[in-house]
N, CA, C and O of each residue as an XYZ file, in Angstrom:
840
protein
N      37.536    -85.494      3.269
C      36.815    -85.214      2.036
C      37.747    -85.080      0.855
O      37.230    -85.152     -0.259
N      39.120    -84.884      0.951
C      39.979    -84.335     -0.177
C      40.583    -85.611     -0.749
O      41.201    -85.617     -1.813
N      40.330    -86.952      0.180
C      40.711    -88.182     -0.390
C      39.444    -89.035     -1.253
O      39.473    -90.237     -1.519
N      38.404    -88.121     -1.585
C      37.392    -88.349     -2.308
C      37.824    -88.460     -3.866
O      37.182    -89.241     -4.568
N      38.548    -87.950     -4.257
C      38.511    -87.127     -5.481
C      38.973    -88.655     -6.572
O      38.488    -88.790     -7.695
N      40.205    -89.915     -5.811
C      40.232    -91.201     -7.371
C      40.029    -91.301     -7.473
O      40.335    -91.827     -8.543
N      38.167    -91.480     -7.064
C      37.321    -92.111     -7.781
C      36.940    -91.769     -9.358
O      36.695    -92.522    -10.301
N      36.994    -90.206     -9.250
C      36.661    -89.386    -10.842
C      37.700    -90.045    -11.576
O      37.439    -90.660    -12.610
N      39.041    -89.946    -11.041
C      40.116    -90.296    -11.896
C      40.365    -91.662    -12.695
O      41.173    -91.888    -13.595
N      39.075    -92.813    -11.865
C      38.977    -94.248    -12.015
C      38.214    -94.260    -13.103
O      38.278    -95.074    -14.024
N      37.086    -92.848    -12.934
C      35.878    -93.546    -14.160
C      36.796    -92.939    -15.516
O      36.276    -93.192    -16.603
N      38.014    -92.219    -15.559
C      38.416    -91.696    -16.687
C      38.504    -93.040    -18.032
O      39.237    -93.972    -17.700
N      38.013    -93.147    -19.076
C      38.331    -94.144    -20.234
C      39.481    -94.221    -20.135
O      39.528    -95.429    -19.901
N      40.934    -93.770    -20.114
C      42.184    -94.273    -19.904
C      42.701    -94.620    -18.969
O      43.888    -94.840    -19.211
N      42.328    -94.880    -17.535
C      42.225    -95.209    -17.092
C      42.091    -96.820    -16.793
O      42.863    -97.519    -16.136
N      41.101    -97.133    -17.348
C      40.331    -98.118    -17.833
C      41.155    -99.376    -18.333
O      40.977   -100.558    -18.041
N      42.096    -98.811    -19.157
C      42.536    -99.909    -19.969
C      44.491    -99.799    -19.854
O      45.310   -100.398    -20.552
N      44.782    -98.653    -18.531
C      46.228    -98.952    -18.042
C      46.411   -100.036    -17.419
O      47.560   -100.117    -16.986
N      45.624   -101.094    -17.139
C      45.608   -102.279    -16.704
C      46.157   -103.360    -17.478
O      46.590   -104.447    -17.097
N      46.019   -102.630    -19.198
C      46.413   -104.022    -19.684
C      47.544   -103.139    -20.793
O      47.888   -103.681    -21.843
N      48.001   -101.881    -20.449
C      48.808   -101.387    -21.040
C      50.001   -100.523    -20.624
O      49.490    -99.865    -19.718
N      51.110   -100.166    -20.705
C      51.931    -99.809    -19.487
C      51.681    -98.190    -19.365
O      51.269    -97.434    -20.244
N      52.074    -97.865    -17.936
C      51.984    -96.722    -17.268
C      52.748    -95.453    -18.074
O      52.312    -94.305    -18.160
N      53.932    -95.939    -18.607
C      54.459    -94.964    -19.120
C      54.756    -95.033    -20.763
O      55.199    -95.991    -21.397
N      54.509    -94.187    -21.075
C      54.238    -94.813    -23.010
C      55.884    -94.744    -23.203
O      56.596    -93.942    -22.599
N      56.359    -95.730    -24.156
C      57.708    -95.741    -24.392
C      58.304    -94.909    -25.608
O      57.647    -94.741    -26.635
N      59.405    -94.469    -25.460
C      60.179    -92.715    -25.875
C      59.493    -93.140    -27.742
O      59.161    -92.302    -28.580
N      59.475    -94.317    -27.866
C      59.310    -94.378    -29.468
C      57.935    -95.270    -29.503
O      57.599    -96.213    -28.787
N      56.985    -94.368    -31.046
C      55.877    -94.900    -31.408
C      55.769    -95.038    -32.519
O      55.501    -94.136    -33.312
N      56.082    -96.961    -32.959
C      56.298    -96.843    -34.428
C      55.087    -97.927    -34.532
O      54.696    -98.692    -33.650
N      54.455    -97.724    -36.274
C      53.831    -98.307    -36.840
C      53.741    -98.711    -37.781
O      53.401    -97.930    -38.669
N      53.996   -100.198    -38.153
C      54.348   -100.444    -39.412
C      53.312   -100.449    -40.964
O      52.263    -99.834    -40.773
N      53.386   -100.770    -41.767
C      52.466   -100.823    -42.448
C      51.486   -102.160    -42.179
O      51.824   -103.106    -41.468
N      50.472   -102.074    -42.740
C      49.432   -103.364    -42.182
C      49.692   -104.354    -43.254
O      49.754   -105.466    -42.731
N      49.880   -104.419    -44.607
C      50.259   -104.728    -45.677
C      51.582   -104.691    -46.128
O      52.158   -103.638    -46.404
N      52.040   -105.705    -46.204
C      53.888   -105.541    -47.013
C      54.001   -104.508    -48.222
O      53.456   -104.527    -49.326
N      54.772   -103.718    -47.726
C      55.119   -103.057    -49.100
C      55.799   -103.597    -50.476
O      56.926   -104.092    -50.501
N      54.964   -103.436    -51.624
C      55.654   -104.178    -52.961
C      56.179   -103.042    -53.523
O      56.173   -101.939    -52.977
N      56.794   -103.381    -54.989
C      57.054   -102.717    -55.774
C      56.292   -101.851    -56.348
O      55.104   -102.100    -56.146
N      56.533   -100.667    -57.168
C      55.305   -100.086    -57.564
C      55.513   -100.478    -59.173
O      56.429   -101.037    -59.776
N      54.395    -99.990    -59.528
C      54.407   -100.391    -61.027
C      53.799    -98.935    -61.644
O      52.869    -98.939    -62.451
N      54.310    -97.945    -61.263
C      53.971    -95.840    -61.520
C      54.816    -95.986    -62.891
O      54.207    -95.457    -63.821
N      56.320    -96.682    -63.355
C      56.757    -96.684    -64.288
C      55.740    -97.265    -65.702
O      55.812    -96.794    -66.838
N      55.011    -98.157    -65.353
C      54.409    -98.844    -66.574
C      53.024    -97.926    -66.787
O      52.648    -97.632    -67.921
N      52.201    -97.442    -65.417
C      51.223    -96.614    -65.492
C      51.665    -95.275    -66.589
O      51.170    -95.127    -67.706
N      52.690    -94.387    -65.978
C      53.006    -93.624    -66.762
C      53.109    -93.886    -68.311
O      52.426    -93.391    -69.207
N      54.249    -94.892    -68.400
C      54.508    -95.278    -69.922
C      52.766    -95.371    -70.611
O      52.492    -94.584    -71.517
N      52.158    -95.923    -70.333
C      50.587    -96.130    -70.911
C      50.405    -94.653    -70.681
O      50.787    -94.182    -71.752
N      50.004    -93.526    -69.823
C      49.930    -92.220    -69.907
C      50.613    -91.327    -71.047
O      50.133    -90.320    -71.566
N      51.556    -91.789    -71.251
C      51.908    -90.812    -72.514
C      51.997    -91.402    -73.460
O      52.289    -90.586    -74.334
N      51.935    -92.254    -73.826
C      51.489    -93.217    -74.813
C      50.229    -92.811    -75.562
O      50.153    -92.634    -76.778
N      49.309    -92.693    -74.723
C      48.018    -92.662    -74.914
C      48.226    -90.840    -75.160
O      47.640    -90.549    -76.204
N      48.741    -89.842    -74.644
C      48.906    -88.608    -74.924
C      49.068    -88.520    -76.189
O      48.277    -88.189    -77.073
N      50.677    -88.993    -76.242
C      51.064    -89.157    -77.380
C      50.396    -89.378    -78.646
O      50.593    -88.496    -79.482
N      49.521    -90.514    -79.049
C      48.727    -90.541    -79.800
C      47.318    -89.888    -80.127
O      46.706    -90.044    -81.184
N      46.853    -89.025    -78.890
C      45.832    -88.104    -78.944
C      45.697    -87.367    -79.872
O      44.569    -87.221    -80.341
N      47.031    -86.538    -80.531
C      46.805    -85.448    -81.527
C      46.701    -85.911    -83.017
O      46.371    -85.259    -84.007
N      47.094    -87.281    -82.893
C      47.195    -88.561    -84.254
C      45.764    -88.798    -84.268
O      45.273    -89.406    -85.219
N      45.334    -88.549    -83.695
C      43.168    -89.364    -83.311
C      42.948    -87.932    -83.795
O      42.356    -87.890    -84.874
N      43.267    -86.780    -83.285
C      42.558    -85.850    -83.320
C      42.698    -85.407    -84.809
O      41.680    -85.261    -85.485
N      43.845    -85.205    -85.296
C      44.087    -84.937    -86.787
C      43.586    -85.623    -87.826
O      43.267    -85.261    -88.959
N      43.556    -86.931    -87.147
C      42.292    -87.744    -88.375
C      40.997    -87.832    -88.298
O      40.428    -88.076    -89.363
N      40.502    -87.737    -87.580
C      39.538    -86.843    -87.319
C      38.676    -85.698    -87.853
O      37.454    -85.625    -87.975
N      39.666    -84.810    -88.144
C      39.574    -83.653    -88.723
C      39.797    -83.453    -90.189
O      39.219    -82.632    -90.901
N      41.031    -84.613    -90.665
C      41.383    -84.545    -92.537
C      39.949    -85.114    -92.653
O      39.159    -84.278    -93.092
N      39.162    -86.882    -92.241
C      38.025    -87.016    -92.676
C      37.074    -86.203    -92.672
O      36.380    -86.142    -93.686
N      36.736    -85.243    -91.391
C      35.627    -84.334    -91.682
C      36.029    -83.428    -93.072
O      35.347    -83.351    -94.095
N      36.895    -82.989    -92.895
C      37.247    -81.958    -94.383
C      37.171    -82.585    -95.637
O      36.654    -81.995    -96.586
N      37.630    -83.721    -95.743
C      37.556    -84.737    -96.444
C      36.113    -84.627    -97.512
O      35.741    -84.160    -98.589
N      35.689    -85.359    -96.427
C      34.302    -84.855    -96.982
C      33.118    -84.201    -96.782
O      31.982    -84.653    -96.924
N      33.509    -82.941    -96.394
C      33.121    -81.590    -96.209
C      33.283    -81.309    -97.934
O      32.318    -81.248    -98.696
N      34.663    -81.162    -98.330
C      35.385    -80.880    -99.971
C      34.344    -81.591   -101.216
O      34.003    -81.191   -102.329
N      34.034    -82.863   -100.407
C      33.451    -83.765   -101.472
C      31.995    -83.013   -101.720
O      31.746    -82.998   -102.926
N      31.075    -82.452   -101.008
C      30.064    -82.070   -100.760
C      29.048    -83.174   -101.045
O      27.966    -82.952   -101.589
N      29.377    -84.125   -100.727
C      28.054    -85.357   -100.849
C      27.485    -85.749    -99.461
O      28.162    -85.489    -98.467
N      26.143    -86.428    -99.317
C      25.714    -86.960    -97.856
C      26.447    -88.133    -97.892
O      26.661    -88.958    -98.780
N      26.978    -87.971    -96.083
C      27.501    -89.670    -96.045
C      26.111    -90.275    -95.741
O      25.050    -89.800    -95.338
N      26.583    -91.658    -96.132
C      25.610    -92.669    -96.011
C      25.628    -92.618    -94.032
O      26.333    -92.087    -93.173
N      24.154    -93.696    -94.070
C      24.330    -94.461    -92.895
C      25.714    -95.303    -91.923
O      25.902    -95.479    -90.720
N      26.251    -95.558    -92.803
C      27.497    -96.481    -92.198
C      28.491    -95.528    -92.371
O      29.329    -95.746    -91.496
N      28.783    -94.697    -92.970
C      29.796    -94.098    -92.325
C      29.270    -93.105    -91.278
O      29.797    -92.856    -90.194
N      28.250    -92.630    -91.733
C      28.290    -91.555    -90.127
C      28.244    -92.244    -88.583
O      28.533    -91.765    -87.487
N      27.724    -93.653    -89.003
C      28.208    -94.259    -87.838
C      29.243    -94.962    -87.366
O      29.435    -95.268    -86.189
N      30.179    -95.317    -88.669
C      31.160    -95.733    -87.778
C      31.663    -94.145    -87.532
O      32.468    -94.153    -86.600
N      31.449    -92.732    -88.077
C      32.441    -91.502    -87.675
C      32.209    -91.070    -86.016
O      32.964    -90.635    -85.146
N      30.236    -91.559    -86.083
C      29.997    -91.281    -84.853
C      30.651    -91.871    -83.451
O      30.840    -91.300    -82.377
N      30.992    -93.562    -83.968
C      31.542    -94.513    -83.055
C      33.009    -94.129    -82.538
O      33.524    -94.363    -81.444
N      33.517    -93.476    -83.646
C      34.997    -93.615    -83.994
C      35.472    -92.236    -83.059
O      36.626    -92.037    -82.677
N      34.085    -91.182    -82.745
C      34.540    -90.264    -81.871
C      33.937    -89.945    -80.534
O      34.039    -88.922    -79.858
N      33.137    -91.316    -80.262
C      32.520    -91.850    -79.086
C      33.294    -92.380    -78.287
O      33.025    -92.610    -77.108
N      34.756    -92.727    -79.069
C      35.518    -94.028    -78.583
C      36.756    -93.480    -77.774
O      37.465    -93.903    -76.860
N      36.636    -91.705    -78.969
C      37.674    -90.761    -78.829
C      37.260    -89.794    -77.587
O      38.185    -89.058    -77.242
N      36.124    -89.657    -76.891
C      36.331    -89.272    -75.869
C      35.776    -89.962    -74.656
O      35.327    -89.432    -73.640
N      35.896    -91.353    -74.968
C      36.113    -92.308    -73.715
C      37.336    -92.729    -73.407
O      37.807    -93.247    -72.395
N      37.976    -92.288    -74.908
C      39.423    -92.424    -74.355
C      39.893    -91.024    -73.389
O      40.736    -91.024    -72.492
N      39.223    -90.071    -73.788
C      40.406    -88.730    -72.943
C      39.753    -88.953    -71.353
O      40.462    -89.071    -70.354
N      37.857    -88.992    -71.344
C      37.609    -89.178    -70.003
C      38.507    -90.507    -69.248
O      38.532    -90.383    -68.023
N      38.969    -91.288    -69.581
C      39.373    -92.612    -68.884
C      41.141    -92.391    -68.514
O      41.780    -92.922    -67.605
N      41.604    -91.450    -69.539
C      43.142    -90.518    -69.426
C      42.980    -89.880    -68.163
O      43.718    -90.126    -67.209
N      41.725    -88.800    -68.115
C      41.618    -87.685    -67.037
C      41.094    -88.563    -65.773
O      41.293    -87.893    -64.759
N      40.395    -90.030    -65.402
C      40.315    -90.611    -64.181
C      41.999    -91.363    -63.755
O      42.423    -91.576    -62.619
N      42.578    -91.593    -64.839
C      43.664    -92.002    -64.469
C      44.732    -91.490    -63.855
O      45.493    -91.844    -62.954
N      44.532    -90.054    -64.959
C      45.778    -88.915    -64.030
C      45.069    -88.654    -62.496
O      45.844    -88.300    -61.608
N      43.899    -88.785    -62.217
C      43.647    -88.330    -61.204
C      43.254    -88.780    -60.209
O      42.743    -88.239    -59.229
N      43.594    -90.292    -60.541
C      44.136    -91.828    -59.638
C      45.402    -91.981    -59.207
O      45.827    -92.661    -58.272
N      46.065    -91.163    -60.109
C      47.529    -91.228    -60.063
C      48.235    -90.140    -59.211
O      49.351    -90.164    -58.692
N      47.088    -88.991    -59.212
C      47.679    -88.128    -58.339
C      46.787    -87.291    -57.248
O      46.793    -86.119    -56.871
N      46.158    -88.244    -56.983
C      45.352    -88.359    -55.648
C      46.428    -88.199    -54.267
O      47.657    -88.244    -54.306
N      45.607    -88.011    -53.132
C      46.199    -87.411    -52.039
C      47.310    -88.357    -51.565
O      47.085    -89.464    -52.055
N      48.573    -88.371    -50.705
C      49.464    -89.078    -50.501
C      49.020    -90.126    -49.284
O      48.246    -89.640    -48.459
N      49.335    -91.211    -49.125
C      48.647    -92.300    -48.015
C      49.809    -92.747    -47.179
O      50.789    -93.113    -47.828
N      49.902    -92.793    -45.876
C      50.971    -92.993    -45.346
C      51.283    -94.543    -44.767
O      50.440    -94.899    -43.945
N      52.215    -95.415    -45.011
C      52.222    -96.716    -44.414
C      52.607    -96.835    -43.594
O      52.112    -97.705    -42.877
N      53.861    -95.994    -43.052
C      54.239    -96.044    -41.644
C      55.210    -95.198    -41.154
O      56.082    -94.717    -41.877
N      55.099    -94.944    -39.742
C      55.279    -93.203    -39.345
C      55.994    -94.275    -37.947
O      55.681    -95.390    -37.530
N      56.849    -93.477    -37.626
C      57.675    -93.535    -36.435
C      57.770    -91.821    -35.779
O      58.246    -90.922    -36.472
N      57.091    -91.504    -33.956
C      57.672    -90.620    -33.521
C      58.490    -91.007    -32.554
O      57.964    -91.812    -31.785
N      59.643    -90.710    -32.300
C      61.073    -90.602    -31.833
C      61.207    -89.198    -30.997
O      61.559    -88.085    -31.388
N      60.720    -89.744    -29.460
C      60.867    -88.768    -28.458
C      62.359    -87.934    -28.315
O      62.651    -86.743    -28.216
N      63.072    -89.092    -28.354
C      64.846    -88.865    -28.110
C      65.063    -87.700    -29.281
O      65.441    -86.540    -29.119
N      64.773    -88.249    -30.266
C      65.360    -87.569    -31.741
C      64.229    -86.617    -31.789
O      64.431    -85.938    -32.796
N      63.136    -86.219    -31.209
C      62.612    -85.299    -31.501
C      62.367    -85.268    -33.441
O      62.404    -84.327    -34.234
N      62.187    -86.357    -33.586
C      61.673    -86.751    -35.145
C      60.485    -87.369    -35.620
O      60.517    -88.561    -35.315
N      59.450    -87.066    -36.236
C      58.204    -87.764    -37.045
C      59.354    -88.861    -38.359
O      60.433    -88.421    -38.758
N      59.073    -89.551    -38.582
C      59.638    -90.024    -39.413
C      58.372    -90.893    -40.581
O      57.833    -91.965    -40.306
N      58.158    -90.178    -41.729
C      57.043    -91.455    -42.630
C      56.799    -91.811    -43.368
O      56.566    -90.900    -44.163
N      56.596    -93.003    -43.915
C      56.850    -93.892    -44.604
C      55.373    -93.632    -46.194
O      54.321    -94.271    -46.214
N      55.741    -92.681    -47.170
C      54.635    -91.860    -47.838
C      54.643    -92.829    -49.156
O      55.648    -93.321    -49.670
N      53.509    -92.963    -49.515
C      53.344    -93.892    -50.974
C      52.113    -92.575    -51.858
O      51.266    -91.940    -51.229
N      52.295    -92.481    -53.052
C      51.429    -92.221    -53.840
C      51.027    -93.137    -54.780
O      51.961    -93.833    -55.179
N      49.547    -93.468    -55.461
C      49.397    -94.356    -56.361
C      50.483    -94.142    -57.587
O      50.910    -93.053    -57.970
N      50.871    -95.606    -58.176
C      51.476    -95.104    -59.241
C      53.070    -95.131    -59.316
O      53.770    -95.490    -60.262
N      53.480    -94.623    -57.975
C      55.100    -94.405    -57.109
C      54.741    -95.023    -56.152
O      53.710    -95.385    -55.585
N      56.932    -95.137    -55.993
C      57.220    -95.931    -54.993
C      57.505    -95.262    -53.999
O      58.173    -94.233    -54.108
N      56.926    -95.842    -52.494
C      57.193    -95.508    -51.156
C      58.356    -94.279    -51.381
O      59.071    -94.349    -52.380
N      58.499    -93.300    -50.547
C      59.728    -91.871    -49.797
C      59.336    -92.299    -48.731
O      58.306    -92.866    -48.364
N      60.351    -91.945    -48.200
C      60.581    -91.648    -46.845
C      60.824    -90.084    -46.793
O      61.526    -89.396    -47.534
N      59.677    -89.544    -45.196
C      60.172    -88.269    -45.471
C      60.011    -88.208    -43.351
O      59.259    -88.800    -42.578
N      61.430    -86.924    -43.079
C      61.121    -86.931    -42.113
C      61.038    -85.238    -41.625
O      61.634    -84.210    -41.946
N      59.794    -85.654    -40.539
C      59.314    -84.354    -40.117
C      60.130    -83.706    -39.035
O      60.939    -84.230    -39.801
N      60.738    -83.128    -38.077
C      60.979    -82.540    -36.799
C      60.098    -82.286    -35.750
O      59.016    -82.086    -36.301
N      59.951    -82.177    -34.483
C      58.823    -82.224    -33.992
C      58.409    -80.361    -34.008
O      57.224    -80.055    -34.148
N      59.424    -79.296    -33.862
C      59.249    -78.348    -34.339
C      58.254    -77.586    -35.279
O      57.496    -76.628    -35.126
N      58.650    -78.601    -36.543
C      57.948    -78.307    -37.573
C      56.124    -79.009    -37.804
O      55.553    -79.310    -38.852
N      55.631    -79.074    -36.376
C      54.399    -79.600    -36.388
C      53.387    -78.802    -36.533
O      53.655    -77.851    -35.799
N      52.738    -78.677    -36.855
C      51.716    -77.303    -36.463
C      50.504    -77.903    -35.733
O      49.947    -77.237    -34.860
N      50.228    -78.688    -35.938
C      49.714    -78.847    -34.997
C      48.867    -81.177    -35.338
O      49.017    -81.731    -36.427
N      48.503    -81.535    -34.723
C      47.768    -83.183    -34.366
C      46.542    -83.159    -33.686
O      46.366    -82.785    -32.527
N      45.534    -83.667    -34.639
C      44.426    -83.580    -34.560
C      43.499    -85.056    -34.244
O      43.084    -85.741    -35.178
N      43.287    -85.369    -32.988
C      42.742    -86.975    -33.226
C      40.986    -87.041    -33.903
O      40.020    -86.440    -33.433
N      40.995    -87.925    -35.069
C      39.357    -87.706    -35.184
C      39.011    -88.787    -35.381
O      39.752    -89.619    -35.903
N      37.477    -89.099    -34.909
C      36.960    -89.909    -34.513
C      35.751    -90.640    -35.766
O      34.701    -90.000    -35.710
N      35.708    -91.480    -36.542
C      34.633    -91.509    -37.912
C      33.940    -92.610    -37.665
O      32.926    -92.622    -38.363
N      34.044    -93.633    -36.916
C      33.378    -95.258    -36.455
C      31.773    -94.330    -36.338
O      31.674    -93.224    -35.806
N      31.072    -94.805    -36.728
C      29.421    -94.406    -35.894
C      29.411    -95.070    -34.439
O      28.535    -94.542    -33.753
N      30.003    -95.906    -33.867
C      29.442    -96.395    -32.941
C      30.795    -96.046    -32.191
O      31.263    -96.612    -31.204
N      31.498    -94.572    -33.169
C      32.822    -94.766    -31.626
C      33.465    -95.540    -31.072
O      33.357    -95.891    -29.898
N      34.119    -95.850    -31.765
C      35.274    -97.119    -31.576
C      36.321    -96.898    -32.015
O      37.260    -97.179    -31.271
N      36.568    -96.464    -33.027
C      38.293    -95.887    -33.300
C      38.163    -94.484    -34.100
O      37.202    -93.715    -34.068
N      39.294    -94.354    -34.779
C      39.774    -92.928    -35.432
C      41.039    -93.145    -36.127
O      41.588    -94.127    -36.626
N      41.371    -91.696    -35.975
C      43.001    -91.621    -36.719
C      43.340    -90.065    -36.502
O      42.791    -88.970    -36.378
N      44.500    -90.634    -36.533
C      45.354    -88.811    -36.253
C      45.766    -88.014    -37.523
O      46.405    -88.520    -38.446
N      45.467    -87.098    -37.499
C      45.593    -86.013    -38.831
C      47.030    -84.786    -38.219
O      47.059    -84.054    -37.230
N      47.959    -84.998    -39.213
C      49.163    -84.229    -38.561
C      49.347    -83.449    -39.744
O      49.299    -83.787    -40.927
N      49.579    -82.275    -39.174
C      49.360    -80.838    -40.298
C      51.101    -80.344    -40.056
O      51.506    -79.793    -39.033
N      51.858    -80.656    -41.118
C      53.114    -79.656    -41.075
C      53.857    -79.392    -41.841
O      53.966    -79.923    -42.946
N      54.600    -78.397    -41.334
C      55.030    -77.148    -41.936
C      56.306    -78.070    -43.313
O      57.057    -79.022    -43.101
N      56.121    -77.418    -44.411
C      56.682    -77.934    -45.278
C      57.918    -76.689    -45.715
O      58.035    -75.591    -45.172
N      58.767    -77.243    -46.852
C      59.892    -76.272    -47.704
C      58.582    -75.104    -48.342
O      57.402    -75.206    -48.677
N      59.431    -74.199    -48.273
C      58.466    -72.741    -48.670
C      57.354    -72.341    -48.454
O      56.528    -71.917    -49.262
N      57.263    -72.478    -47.144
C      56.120    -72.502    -46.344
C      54.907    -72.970    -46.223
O      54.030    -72.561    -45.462
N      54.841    -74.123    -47.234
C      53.629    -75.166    -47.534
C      53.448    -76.071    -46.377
O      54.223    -76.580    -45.567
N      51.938    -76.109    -46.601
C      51.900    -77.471    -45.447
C      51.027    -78.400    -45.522
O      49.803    -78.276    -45.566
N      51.787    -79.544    -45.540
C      50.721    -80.556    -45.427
C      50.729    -81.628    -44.205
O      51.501    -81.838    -43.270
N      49.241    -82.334    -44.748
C      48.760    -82.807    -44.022
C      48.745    -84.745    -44.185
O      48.412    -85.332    -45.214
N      49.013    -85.149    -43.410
C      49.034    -86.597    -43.129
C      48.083    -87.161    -41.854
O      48.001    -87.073    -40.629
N      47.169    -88.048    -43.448
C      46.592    -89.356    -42.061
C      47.668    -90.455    -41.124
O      48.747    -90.864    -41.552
N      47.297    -90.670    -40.273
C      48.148    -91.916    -39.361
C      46.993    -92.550    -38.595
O      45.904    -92.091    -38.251
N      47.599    -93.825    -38.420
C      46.949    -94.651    -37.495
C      45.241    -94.411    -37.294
O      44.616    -93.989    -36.321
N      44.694    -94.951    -38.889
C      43.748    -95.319    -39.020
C      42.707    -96.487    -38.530
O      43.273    -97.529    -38.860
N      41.895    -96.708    -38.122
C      41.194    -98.047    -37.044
C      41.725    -97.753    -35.720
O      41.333    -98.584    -34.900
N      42.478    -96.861    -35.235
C      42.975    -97.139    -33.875
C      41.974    -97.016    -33.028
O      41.011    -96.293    -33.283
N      42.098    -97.813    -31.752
C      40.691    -97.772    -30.906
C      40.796    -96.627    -29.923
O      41.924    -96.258    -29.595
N      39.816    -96.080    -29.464
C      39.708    -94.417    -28.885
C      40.519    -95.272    -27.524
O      40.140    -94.365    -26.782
N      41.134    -96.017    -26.759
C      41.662    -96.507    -25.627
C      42.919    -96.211    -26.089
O      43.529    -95.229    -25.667
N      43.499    -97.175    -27.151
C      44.776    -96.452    -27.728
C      44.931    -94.792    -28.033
O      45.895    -94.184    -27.568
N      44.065    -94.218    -28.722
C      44.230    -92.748    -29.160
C      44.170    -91.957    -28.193
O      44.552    -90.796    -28.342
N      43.529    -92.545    -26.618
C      44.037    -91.542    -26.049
C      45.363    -91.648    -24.871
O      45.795    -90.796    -24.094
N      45.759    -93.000    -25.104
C      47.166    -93.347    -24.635
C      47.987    -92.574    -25.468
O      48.760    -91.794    -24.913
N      47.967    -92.648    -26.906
C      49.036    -91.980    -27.528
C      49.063    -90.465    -27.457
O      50.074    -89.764    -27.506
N      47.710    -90.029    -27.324
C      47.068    -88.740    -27.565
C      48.395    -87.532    -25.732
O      49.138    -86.555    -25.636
N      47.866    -88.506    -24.941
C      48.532    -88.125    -23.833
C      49.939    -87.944    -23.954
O      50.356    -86.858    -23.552
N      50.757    -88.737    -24.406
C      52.123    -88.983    -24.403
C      52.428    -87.818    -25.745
O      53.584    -87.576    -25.397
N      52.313    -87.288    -26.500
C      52.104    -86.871    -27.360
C      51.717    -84.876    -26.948
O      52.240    -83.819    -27.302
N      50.755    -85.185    -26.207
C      50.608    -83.807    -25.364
C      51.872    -83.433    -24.811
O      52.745    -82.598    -25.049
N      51.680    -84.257    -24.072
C      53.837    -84.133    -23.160
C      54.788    -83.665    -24.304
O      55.753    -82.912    -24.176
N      54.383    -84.190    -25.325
C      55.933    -83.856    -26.237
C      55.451    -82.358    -26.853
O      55.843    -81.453    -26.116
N      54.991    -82.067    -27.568
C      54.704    -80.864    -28.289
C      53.312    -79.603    -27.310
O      53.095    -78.415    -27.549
N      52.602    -80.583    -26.169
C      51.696    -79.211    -25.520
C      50.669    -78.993    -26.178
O      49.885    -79.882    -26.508
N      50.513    -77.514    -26.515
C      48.667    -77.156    -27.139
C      48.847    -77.635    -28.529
O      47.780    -77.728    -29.137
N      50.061    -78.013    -29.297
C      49.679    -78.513    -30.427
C      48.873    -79.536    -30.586
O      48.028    -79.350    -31.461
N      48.816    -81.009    -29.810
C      47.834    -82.164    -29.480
C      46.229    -81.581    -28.841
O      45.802    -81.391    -27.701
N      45.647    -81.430    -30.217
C      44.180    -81.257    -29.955
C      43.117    -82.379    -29.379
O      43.291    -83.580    -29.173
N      42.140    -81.684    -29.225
C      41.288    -82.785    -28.279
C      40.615    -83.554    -29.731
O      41.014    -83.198    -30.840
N      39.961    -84.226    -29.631
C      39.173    -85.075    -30.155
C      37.992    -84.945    -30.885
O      36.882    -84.894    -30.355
N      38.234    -84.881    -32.302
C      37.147    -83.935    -32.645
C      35.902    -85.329    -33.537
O      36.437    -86.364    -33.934
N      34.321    -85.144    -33.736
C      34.075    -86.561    -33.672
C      33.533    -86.205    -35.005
O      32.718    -85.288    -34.909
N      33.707    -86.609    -36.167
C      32.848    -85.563    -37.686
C      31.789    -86.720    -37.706
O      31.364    -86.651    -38.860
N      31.098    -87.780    -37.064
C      29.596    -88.429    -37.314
C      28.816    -87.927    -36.396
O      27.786    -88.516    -36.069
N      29.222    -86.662    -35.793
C      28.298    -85.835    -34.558
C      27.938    -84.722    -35.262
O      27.251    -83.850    -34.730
């Protein structure tokens, strides 16, 4: 009866697919970016950012001599000027809203292109882009992990991505996506090998379309 029990071990999903993948995951798991990395162009974005700052208080001050302007005069403006004054400060805060989507295009969350873990070296190593800037490289320790989270977002359950939370300079911490689209056969090949290295930090599988 006690030679009953491979069968459970057969129906396991990883199981499943060590057939067409090897038995032992190898000491290094690197991933490159899916897309070639270019140049960034954060220098010319910026330059237009303060540019456009820059001239804000020049809009705003004229602005303000015309209202006084003729405020002093005490006459009604006509039709055409209150509309071009109306246009002229319609224009002035489509410019600041279109400033404030930009800064905040520009400094939106960090996206990672490619992460190497290094069993030997006991190193995360990854490859970080922000809009705007060019690619850092930054590398983690496996120490400094707090913990790897696999989650699951396909509706029909088919892949995910790993969310790695760690410990930063002055006790900050952040958090990095990796290996986005990966198929739940892969995530839990890596997921395993990964347990081995760091233990209860490699969480189970959490599914956020449930």
């Amino acid at each position: 009866m006690s030679r009953q029990s491979p069968p459970h071990r057969a129906a396991a999903p990883l199981v499943a697919s060590s057939t067409d993948s090897p038995v032992a995951h190898p000491p290094i798991w690197h991933r490159g970016p899916d897309l070639p990395i270019i140049g960034s162009t954060g220098s010319a974005i910026l330059g237009f950012c303060f540019l456009v700052l820059w001239l804000l208080p020049g809009l705003v001050l004229a602005i303000l001599l015309l209202l006084g302007f003729e405020a002093m005069q005490g006459e009604p403006r006509s039709d055409g000027s209150s509309f071009t004054m109306s246009t002229f400060i319609l224009m002035l805060i489509g410019g600041v809203v279109l400033m404030g989507l930009v800064f905040a295009w520009i400094f939106s969350a960090a996206r990672v292109l490619a992460f190497t873990f290094d069993e030997k070296q006991q190193l995360l190593t990854l490859t970080v882009t922000r809009r705007g800037r060019k690619p850092t490289e930054v590398q983690v320790p496996f120490s400094d992990i707090i913990c790897i989270c696999p989650y699951v977002l396909a509706s029909y359950d088919r892949d995910g991505h790993f969310s790695v939370v760690c410990q930063g300079p002055r006790g900050r911490e952040f958090v990095y996506r990796l290996a986005e689209g990966t198929s739940l056969e892969e995530m839990a090949f890596h997921a395993a090998w990964l347990r081995g290295i760091i233990g209860s930090r490699m969480q189970e599988p959490l599914n956020l379309d449930k």
